[in-house]
mmCIF file as gemmi writes it, N, C-alpha and C atoms, coordinates in Angstrom:
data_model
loop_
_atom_site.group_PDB
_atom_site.id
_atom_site.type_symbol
_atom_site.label_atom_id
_atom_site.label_alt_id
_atom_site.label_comp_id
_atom_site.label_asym_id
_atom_site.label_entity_id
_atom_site.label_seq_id
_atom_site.pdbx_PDB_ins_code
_atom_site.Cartn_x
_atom_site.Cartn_y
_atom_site.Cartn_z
_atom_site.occupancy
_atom_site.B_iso_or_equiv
_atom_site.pdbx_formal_charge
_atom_site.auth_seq_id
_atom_site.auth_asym_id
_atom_site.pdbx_PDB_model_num
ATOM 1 N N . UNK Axp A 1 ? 14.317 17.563 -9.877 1 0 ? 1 A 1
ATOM 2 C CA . UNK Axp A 1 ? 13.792 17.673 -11.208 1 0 ? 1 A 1
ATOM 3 C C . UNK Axp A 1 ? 13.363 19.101 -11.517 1 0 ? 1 A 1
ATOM 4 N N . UNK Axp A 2 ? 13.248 19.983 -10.417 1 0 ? 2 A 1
ATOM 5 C CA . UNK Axp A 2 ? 12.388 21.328 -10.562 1 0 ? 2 A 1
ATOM 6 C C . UNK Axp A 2 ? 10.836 21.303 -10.961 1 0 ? 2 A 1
ATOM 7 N N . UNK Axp A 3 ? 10.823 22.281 -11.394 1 0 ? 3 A 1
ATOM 8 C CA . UNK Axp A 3 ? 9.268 22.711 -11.897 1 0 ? 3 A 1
ATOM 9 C C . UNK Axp A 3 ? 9.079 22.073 -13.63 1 0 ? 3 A 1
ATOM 10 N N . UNK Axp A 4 ? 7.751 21.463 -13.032 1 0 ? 4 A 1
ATOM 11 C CA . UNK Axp A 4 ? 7.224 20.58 -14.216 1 0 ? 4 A 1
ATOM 12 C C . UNK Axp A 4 ? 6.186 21.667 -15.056 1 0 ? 4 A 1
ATOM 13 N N . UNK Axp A 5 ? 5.962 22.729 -14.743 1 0 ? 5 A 1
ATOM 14 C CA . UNK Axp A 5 ? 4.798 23.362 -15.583 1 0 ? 5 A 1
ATOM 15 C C . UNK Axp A 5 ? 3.111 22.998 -14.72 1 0 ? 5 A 1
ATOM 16 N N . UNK Axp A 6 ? 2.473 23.864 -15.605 1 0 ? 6 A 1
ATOM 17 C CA . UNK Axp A 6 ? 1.381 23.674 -15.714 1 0 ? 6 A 1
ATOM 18 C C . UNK Axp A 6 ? 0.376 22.582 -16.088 1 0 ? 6 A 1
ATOM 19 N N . UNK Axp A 7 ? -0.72 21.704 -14.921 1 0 ? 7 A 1
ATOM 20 C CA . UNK Axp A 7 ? -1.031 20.63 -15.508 1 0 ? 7 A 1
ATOM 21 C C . UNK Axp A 7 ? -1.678 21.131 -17.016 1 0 ? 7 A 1
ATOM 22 N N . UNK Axp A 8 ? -1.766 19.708 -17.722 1 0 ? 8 A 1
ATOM 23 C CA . UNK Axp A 8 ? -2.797 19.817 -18.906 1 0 ? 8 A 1
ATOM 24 C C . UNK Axp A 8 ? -4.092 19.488 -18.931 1 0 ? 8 A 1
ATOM 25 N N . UNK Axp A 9 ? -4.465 18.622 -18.13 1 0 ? 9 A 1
ATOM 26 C CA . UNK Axp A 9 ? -5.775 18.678 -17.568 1 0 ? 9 A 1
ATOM 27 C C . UNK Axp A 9 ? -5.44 17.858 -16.207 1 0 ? 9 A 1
ATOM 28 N N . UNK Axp A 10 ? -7.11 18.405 -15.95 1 0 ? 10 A 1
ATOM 29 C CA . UNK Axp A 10 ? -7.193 17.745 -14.35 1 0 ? 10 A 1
ATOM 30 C C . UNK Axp A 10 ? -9.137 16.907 -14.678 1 0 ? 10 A 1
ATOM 31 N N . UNK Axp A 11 ? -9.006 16.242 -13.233 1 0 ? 11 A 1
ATOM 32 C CA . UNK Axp A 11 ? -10.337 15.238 -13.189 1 0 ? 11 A 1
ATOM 33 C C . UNK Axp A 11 ? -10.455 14.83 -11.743 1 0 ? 11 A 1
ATOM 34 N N . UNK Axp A 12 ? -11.742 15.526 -11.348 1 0 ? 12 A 1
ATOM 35 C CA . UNK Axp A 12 ? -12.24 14.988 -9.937 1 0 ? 12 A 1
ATOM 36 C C . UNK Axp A 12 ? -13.169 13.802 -10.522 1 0 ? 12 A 1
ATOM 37 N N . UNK Axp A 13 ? -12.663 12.667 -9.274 1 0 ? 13 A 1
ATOM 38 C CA . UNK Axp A 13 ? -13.567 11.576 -9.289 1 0 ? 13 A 1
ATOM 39 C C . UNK Axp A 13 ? -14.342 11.715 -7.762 1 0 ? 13 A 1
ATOM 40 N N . UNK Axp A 14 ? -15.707 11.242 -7.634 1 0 ? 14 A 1
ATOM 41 C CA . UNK Axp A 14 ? -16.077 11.298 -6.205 1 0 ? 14 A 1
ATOM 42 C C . UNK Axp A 14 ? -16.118 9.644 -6.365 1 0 ? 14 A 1
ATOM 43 N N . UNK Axp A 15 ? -16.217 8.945 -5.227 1 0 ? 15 A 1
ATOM 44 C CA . UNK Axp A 15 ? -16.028 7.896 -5.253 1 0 ? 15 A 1
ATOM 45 C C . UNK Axp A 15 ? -17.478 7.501 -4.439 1 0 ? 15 A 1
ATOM 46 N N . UNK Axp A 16 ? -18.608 6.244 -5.643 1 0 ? 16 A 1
ATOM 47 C CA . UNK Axp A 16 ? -19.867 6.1 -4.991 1 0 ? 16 A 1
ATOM 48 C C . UNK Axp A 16 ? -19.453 5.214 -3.507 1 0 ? 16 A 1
ATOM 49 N N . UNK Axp A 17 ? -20.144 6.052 -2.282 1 0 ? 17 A 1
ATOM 50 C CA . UNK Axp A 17 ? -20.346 5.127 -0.802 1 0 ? 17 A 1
ATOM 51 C C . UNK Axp A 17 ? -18.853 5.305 -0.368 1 0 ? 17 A 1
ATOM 52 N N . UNK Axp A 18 ? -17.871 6.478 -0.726 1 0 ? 18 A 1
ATOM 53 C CA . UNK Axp A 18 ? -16.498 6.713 -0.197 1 0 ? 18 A 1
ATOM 54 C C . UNK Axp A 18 ? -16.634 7.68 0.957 1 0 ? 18 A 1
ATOM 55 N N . UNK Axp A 19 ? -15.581 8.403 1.264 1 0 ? 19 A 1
ATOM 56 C CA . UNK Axp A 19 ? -16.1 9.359 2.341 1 0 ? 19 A 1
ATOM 57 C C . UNK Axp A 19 ? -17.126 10.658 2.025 1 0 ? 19 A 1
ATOM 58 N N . UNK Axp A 20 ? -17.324 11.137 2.956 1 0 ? 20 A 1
ATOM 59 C CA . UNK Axp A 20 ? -18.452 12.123 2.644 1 0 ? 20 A 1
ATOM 60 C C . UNK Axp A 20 ? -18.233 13.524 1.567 1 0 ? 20 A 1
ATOM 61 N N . UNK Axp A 21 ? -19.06 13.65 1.22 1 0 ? 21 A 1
ATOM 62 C CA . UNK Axp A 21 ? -18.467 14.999 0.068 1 0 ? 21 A 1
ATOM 63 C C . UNK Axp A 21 ? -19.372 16.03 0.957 1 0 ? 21 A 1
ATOM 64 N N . UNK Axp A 22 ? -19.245 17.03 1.525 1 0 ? 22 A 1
ATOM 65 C CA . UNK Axp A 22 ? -20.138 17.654 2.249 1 0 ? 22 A 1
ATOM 66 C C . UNK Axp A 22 ? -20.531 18.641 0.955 1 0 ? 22 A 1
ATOM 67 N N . UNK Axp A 23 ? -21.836 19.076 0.802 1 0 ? 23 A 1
ATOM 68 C CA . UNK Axp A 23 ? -22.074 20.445 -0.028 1 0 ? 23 A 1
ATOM 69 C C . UNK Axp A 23 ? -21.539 22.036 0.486 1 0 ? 23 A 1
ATOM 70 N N . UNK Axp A 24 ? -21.538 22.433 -0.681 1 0 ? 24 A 1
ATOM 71 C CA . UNK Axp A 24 ? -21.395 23.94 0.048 1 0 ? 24 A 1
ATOM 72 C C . UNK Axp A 24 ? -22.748 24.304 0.971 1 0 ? 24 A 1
ATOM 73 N N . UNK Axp A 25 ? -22.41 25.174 2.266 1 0 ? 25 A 1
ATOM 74 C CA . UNK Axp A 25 ? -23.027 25.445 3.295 1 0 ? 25 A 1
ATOM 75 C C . UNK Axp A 25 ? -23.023 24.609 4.353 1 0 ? 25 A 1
ATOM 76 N N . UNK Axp A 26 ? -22.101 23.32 4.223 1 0 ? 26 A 1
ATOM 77 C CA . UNK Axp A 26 ? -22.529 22.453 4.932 1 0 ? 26 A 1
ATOM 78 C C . UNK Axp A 26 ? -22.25 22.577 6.292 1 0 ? 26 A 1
ATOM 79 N N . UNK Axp A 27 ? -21.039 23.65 6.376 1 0 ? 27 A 1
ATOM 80 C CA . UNK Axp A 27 ? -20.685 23.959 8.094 1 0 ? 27 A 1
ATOM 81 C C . UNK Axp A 27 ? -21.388 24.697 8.191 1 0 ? 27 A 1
ATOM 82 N N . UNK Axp A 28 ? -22.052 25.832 8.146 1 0 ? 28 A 1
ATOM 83 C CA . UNK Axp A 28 ? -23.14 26.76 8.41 1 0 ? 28 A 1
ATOM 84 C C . UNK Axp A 28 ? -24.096 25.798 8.833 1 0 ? 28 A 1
ATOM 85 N N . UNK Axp A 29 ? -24.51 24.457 8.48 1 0 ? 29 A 1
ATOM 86 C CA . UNK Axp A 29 ? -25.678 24.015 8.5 1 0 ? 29 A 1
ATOM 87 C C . UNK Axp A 29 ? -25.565 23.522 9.922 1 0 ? 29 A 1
ATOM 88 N N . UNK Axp A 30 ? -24.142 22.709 9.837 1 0 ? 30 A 1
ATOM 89 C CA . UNK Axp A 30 ? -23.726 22.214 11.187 1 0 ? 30 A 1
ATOM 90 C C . UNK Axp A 30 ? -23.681 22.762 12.213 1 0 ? 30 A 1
ATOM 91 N N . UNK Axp A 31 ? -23.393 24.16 12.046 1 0 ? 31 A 1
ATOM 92 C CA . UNK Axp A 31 ? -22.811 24.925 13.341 1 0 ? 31 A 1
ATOM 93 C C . UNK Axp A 31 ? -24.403 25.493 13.73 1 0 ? 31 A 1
ATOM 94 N N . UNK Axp A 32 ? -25.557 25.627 12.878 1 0 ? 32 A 1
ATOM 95 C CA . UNK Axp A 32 ? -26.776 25.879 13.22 1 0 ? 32 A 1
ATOM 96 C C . UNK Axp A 32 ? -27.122 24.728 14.442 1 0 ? 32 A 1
ATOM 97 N N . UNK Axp A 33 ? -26.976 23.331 13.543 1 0 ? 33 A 1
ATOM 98 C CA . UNK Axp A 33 ? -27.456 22.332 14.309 1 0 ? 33 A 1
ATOM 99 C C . UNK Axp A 33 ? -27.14 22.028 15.533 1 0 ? 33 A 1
ATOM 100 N N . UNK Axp A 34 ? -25.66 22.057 15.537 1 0 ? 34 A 1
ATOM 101 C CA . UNK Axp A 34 ? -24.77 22.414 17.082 1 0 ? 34 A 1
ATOM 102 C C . UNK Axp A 34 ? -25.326 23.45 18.243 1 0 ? 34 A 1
ATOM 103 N N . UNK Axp A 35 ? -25.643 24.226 17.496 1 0 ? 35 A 1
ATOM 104 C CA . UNK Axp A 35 ? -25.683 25.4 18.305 1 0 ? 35 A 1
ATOM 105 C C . UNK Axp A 35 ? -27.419 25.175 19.298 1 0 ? 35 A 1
ATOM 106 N N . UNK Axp A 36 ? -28.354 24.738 18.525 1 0 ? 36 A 1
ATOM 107 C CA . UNK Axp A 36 ? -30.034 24.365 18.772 1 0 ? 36 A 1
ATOM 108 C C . UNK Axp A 36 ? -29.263 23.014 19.767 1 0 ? 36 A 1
ATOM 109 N N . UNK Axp A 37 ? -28.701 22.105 19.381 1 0 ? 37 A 1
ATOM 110 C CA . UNK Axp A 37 ? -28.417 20.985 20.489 1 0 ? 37 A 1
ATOM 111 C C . UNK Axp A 37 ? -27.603 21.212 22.031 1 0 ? 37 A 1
ATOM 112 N N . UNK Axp A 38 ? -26.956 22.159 21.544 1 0 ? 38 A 1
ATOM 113 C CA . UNK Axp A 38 ? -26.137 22.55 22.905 1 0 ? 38 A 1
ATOM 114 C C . UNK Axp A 38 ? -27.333 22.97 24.114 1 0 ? 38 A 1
ATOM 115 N N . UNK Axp A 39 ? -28.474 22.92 23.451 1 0 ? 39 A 1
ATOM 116 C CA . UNK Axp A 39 ? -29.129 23.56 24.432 1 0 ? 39 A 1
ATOM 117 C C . UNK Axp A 39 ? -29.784 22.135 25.063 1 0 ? 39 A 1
ATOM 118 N N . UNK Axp A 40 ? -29.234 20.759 24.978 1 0 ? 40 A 1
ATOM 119 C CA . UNK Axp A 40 ? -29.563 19.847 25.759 1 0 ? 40 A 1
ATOM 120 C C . UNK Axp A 40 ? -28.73 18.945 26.359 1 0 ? 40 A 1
ATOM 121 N N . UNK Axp A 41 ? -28.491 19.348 27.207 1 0 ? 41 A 1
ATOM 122 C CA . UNK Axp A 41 ? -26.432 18.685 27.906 1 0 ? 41 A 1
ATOM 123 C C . UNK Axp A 41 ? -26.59 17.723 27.39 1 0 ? 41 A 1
ATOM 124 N N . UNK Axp A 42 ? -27.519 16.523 27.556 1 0 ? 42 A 1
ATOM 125 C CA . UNK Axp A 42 ? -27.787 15.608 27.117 1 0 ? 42 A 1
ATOM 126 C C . UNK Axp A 42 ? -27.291 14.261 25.959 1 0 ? 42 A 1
ATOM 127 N N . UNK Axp A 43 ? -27.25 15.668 24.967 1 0 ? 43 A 1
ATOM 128 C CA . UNK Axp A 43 ? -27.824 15.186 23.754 1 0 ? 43 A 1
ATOM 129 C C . UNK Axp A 43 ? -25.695 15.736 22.801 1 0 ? 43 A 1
ATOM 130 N N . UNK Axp A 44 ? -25.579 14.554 22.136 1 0 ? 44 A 1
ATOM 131 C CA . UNK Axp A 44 ? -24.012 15.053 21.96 1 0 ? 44 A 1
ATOM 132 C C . UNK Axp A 44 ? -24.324 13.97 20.127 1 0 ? 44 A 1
ATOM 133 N N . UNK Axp A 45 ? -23.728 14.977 19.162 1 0 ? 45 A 1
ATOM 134 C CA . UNK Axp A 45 ? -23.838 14.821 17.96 1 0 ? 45 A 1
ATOM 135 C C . UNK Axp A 45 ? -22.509 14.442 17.253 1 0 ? 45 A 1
ATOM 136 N N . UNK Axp A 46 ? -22.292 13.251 16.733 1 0 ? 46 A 1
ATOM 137 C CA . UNK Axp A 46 ? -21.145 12.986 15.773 1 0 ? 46 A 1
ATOM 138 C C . UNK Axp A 46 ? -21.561 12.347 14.491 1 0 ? 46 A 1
ATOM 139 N N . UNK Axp A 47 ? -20.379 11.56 13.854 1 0 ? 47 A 1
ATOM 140 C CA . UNK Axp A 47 ? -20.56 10.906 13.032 1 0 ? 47 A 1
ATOM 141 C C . UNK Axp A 47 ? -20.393 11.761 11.506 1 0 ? 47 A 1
ATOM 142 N N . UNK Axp A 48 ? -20.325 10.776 10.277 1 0 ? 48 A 1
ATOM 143 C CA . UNK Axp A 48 ? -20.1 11.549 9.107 1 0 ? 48 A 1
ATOM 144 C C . UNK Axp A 48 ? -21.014 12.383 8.86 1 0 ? 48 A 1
ATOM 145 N N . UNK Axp A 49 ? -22.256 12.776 9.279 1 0 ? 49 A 1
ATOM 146 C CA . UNK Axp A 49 ? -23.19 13.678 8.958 1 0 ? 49 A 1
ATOM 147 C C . UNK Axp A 49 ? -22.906 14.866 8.925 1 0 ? 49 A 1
ATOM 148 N N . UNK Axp A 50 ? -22.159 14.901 10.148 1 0 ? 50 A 1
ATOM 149 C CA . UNK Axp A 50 ? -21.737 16.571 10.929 1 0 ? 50 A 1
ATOM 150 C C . UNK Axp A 50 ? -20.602 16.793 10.707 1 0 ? 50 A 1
ATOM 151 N N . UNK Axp A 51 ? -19.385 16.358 10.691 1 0 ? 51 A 1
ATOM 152 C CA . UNK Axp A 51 ? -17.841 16.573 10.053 1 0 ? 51 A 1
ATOM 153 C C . UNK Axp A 51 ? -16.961 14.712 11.004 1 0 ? 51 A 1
ATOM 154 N N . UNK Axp A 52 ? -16.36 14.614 9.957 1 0 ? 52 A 1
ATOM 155 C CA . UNK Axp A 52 ? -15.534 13.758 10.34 1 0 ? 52 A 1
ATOM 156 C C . UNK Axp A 52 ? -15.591 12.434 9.983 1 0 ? 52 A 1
ATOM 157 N N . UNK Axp A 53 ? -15.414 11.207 10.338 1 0 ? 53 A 1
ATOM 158 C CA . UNK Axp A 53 ? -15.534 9.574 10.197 1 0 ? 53 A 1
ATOM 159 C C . UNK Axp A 53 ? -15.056 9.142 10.878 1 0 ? 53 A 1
ATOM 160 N N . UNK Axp A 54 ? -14.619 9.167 12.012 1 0 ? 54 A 1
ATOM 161 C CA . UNK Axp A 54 ? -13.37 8.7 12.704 1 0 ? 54 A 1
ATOM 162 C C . UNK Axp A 54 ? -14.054 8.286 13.756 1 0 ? 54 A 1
ATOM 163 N N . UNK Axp A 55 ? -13.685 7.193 14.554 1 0 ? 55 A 1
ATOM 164 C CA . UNK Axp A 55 ? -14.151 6.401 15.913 1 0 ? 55 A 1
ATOM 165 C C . UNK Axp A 55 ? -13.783 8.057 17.352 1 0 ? 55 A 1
ATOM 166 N N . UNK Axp A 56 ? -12.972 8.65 17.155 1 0 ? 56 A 1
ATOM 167 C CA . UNK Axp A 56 ? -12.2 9.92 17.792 1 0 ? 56 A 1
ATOM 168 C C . UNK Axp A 56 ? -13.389 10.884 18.034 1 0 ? 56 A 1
ATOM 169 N N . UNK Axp A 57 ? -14.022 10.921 16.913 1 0 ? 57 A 1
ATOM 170 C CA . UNK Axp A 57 ? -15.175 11.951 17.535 1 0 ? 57 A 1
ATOM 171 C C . UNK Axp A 57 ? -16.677 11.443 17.847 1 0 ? 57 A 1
ATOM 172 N N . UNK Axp A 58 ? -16.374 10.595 17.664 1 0 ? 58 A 1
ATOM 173 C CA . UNK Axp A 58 ? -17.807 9.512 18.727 1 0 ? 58 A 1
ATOM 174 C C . UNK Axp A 58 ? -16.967 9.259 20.458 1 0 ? 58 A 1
ATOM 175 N N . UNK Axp A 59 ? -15.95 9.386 20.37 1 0 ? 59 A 1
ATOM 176 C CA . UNK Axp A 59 ? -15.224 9.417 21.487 1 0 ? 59 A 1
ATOM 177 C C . UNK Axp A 59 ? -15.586 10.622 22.564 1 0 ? 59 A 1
ATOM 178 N N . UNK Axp A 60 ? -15.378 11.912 21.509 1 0 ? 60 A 1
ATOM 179 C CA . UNK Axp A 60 ? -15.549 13.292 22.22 1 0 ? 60 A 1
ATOM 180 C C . UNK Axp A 60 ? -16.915 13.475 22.365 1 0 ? 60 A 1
ATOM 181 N N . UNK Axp A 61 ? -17.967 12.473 21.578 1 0 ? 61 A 1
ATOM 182 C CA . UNK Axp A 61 ? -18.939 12.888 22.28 1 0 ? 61 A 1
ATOM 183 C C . UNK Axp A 61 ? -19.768 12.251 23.082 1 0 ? 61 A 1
ATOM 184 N N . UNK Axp A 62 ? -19.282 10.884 23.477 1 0 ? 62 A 1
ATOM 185 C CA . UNK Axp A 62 ? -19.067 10.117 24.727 1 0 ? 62 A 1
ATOM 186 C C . UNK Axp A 62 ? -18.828 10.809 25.899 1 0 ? 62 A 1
ATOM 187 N N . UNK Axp A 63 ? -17.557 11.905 25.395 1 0 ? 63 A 1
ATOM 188 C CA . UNK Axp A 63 ? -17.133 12.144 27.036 1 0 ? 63 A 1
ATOM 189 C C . UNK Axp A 63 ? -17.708 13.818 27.1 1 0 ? 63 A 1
ATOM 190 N N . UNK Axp A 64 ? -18.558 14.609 26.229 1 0 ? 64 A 1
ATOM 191 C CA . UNK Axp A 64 ? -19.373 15.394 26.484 1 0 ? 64 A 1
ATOM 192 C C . UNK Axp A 64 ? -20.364 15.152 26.938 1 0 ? 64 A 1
ATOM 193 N N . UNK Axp A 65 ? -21.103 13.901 26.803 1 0 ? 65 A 1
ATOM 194 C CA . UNK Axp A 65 ? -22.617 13.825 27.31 1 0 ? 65 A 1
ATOM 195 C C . UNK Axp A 65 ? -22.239 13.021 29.208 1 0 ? 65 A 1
ATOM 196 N N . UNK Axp A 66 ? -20.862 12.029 28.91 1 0 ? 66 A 1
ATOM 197 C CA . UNK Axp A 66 ? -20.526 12.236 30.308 1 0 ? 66 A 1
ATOM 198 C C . UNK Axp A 66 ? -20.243 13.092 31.39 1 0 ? 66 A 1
ATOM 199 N N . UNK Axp A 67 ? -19.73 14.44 30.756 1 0 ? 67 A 1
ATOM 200 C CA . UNK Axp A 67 ? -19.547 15.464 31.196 1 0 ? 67 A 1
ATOM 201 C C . UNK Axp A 67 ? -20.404 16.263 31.606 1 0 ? 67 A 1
């Protein structure tokens, strides 16, 4: 078909209780928080708070605090 042009308008929807919308700064905030926790082998941080949703990184941090 080629090139359609330029849209005519556009529209973000956020979707209420959908995945996370992080704010701006939000990796700065994370990589602060990361960085103060690393200092407790212990202690291993996931979940949508910090980046992601996925069962995969509750996984990795299963096998960091096993580690």
């Amino acid at each position: 078909m080629g090139p359609l042009g330029e849209p005519v308008a556009a529209r973000v929807t956020r979707w209420d209780r959908g995945l996370p919308q992080y704010e701006v700064g939000h990796h700065d905030r994370v990589r602060r928080i990361r960085e103060a926790a690393s200092k407790l082998p212990v202690l291993a941080l996931c979940g949508a708070a910090y980046e992601g949703v996925g069962v995969a990184a509750c996984r990795a941090a299963a096998r960091q605090v096993l580690a």
